[in-house]
Structures are given as structure tokens and as C-alpha cells.
N, C-alpha and C positions, 0 to 999 in steps of 0.2 A: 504494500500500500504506500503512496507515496507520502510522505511529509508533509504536514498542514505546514505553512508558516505561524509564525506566533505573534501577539499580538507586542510592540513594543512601547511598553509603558512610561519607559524614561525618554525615548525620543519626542521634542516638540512635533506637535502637529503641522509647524511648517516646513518642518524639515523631512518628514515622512513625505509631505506631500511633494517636495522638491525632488526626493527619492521616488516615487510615482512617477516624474516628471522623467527622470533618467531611464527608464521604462517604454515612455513612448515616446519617445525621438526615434527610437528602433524601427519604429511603424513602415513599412514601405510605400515606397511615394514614386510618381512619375517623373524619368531622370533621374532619381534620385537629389530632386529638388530640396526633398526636406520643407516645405511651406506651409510652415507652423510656428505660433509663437503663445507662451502660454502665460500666466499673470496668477501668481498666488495671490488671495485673500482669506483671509480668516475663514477655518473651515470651509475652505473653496477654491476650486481653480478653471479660470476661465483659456479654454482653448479660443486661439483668434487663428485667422489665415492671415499668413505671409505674404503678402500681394506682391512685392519686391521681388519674388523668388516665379510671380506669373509667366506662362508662356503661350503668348495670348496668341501665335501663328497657330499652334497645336491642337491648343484649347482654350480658343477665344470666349468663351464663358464660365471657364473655369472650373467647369464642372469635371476634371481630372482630380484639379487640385482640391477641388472639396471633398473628394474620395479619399485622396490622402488622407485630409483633416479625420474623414471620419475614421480610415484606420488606426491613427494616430488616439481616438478618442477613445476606439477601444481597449488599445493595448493601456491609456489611459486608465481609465473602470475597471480595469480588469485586475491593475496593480493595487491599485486601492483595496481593493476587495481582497486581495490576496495579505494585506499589512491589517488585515480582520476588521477593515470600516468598511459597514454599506455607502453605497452612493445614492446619491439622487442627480439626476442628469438634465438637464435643460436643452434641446435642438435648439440652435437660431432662436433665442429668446428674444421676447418682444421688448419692445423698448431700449434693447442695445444697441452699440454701435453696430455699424454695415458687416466688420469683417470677423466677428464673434458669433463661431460656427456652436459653438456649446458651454454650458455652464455645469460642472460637476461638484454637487455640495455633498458633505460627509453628514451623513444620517443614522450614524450611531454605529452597533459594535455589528461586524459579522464573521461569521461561521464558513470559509469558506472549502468549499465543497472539493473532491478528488479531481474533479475535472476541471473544475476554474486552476487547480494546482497545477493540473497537469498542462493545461494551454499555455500558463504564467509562465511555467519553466522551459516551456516551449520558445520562448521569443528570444533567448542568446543564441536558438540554433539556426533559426529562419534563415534565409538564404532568396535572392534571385539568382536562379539556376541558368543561365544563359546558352549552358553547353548539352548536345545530346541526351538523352536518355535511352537509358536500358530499356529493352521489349519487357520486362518482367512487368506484371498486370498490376494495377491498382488495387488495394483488397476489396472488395465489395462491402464489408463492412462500415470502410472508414469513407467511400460513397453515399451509403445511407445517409451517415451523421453529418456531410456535411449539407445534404438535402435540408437535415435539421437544424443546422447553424445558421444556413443562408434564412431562413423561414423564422426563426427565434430573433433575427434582427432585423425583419420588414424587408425581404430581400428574395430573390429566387436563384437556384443555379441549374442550367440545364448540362447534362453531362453528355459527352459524344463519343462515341464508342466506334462507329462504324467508319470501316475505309472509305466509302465513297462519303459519307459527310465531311471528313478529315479533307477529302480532297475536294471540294467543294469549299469549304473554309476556307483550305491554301490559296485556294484558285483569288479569293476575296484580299489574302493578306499579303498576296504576292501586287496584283493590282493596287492596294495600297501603299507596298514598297515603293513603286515606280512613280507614282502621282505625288507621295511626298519628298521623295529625294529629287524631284526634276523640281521643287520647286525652291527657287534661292533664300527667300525667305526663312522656309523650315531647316533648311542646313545652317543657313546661320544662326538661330535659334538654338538647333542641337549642339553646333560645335563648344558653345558658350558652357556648356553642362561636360565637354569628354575631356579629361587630362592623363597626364601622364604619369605611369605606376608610383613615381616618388615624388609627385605632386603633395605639397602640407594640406593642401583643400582636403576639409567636412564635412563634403557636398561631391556631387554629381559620378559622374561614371568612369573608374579608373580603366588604362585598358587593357590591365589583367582581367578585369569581369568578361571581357570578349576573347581573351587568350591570346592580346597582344603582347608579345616582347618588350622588355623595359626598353630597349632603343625606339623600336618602331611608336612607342607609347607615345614619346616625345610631339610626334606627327601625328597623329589621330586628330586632331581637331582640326588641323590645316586639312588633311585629305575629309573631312567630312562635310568642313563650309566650301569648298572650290570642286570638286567632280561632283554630277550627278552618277552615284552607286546605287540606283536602285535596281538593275538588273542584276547587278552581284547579290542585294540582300535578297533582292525576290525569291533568287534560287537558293539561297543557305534558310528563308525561313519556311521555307515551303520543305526542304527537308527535315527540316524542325517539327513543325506543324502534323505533318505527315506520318511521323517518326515517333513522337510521342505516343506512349501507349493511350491517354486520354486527356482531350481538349473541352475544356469549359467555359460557357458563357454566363455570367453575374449579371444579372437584372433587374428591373425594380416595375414594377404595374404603373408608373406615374415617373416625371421627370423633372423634377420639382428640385432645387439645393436641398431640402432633407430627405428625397430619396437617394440624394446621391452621399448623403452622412451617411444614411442607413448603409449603401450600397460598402461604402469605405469599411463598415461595420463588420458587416458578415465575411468581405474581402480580408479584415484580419483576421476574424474566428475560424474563418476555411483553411487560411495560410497558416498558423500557429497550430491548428488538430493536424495539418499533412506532415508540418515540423517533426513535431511529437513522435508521429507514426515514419520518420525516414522519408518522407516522401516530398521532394520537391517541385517549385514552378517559378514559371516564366511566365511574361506578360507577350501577346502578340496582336495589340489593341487596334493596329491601322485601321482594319476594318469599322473601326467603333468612331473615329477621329475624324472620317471622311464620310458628309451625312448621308448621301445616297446609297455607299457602302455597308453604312447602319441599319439601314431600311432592309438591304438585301437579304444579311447576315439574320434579323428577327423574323425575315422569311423564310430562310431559308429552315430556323430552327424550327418555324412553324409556332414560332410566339408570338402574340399583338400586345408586345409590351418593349421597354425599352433595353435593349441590350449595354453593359454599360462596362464590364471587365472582358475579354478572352485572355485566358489563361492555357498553359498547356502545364501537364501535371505527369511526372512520372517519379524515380530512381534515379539520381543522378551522381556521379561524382563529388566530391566535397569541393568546396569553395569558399574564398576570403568572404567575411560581410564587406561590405561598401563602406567607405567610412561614413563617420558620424558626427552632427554639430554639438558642438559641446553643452551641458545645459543650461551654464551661466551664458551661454549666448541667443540660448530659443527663449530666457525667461524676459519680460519686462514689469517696468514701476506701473505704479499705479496710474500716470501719465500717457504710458503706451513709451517711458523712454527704457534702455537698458541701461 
């Protein structure tokens, strides 16, 4: 049985909560933008969006970035709950500012359960998997429960199992590839976020996570704002896509900023229960990014709803985390200053 944590009686409440705080920066986020900033108050902490860290060619409403927010919110709650305080949660509370995606107040003592332990403990292992997987099958078990996780935070996940859908899919995120990389805009945008292996940045995407060489690291962002590579990526993610033993679409019945908290929601209780269970994923969202693409994609799964994550989910080899923003730098004053 795994270990409850214990409740820590001598540590201040704001310092517990600052420790929560260290918890969910972890959350995965688009580029590895990190766009989050969060604001202790007496028994309280307000998650805000990082607007600074937007990428408005990608996701010109943000609605990437609010998924973050909302993974970020769970892995949030989820620490709390784990240092034996309930929460009480706030979406886009009324009467706050514009960019205060949620309020999380502490509601007294709790009891937390094997499986909140177990998800908790889950989140040093998490991983964006970038590379290959193994043909070895998903349990059908840990399928089920995430049907249940997606559904326990306002949220759905459709699973795809079959080749000709896999292929079908690719056919969508290879088209994707090609229409964002021809466009100068979005490589400029991306390049801003790629550096190099011994890069000091807390943020964006080293190019070990792609399996670049610390030399060639160096150039990754020069080659990604100046060529159009989307017929290189089309073909590496369509082997990707194809190749994974199972590919997932995250969705939400309504399109609204708090279906897309929600959506961030169940995106981290799906990712942290595959943690747990050895099982990794990868993001392969073009499809979702480009809206006529969107439209296809929810046709194709046969939903009239919004599609809002594609994931691809297997086995994969071990990999660095991405780095991390420190937490004296995602916290601010009560002002909005750090």
C-alpha cells in the first residue's frame, strides 16, 4: 500500500502552500511555455495566466494556454490534498481580474486517499515522450480509468485503437505539419521557445527532447525560423502517429475558457495515472491548431463536440524532464509585481 503523506503541523501555511506551488510548475504546457503565474494569500492561492509567455500565431485565443493553466491547476489540488488540506476551487471567478484562471482556498483537514497518493507521486516521473514507442499494448485497465478521469473533471477522451483510424489521423497531422511550417510566422514563433542542450533557460524545448546533439543543439532554432521542414516533420510524425500502439483525442461538449480548465484538468489526471502505470505520451495537436483540421478530426472520431488535446500514448524509452521555472519566479505580490 502506498504511503499517505502526513499532515505537517509545524510548517506555516504559507509555506506549505509555496511547497504546493513547487508541484505545479511541473504541469505540462504547450512548448513548454510554462504560462502560469500564481499569488499566495492567506489560506489561498490564486493561479493567473502568463500572457507574456502567449503564442498568439499558434493559439490566437489562447485556448492552448489555458489548458496549461488548467493542468497546472490540477497538479495544483492535487498537492494540497496530498499535505492532508481539502480545497475548494474557484474557475475564472467572477469579479476578478481578466487573467485569473482559478482560485484554490484551503477548506480544512483531509484524508487523502491511495490514489490521489498515487497520481501525487506520479508527477517527478511524467515525461513528454517525443521518441518512438514500443508495439507493446496499453493495459486495458489503465484505459478504462482514464475514460474515468477524463469524465470526473468535465472532460471526455476518445481512444483509437484501429490502423486505418491511426492512419486517417496521420493523414490530418501530416497536413498540419506542412501548413504550419510553410508559414513564416509560426517558425518564428516556435524558434523563440527551441535552445540549445546547455542552454541556462527554465522554459521551452531543449534539443535533447528531439534527440539533437549538443552541437547541432546550438542551430535548432536558426534551422527552424528560416526552412520550411514540414515535409521532413510530416513524414517523422506520421511514423509517430502510426506507430504508436494508441492515439487519443481530449475533448470537452462546449468551448468555452472553462472547458478548456476543465480540459487542462483531466489532461493532467490522464498524464500523471499513465506516469504511475510506465506509460508515456506525446502531444501531436496540429490537427487541433488549424480550425478546418478541427472540424475534420471530430468527424472523423465521429464526435459533435470539441476536440481539444491529440495525444499519442505508449512504452517508451526514458527521458530528461524539460527544465523548469523556478518558483520564486512563477510567484507574484499582491500587486501582480515579483
Amino acid at each position: 500500500m502506498t504511503t499517505i503523506a502526513q499532515p505537517k503541523p509545524s510548517a506555516k501555511l504559507s509555506d506549505r502552500l509555496f511547497d504546493a506551488v513547487g508541484h505545479a510548475v511541473k504541469a505540462p504546457s504547450g512548448h513548454n511555455t510554462q504560462p502560469w503565474l500564481f499569488r499566495l494569500k492567506p489560506g489561498q492561492v490564486e493561479l493567473l495566466a502568463d500572457l507574456r509567455r502567449a503564442c498568439p500565431v499558434v493559439d490566437p485565443n489562447n485556448r492552448e494556454l489555458t489548458i496549461s493553466c488548467g493542468a497546472a491547476l490540477f497538479h495544483l489540488r492535487l498537492a494540497i490534498n496530498c499535505d492532508s488540506m481539502a480545497t475548494q476551487v474557484r474557475v475564472l471567478p467572477l469579479g476578478s481580474e481578466e487573467n485569473v484562471i482559478a482560485r484554490v482556498m484551503v477548506a480544512g483537514p483531509h484524508a487523502p486517499n491511495d490514489d490521489e497518493q498515487m497520481l501525487f507521486e506520479a508527477i517527478p516521473k511524467r515525461r513528454t515522450n517525443r521518441f518512438p514507442f514500443s508495439k507493446q499494448d496499453v493495459d486495458p485497465q489503465l484505459q478504462t480509468e482514464w475514460i474515468n478521469d477524463a469524465k470526473s473533471e468535465g472532460a471526455w477522451i476518445h481512444l483509437i485503437h484501429a490502423d486505418r483510424e491511426k492512419h486517417a489521423i496521420a493523414d490530418l497531422i501530416s497536413e498540419g505539419d506542412r501548413e504550419q511550417a510553410h508559414d513564416k510566422r509560426f517558425r518564428h514563433e516556435l524558434a523563440k521557445w527551441i535552445h540549445s542542450n546547455s542552454s541556462s533557460r527554465r522554459d521551452g524545448i531543449p534539443g535533447s527532447s528531439q534527440g539533437v546533439s549538443d552541437f547541432a543543439s546550438h542551430f535548432g532554432w536558426l534551422a527552424v525560423r528560416t526552412f520550411d521542414w514540414g515535409d521532413g516533420q510530416a513524414a517523422k510524425d506520421r511514423q509517430l502517429a502510426e506507430g504508436s500502439p494508441l492515439l487519443a483525442v481530449i475533448g470537452t461538449d462546449a468551448d468555452t475558457p472553462a472547458d478548456w480548465v476543465a480540459c487542462g484538468q483531466a489532461l493532467a489526471k490522464i498524464s500523471l495515472r499513465a506516469a504511475s502505470w510506465s506509460v508515456d505520451a506525446s502531444y501531436l495537436n496540429q490537427p487541433i491548431e488549424i480550425p478546418r483540421l478541427r472540424t475534420k478530426l471530430a468527424e472523423l472520431i465521429g464526435i459533435k463536440a470539441y476536440p481539444q488535446i491529440l495525444l499519442r500514448l505508449g512504452h517508451g524509452s526514458d527521458v530528461k524532464p524539460t527544465p523548469r521555472r523556478r518558483v520564486e519566479d512563477v510567484i507574484i505580490g499582491p500587486e501582480g509585481q515579483h
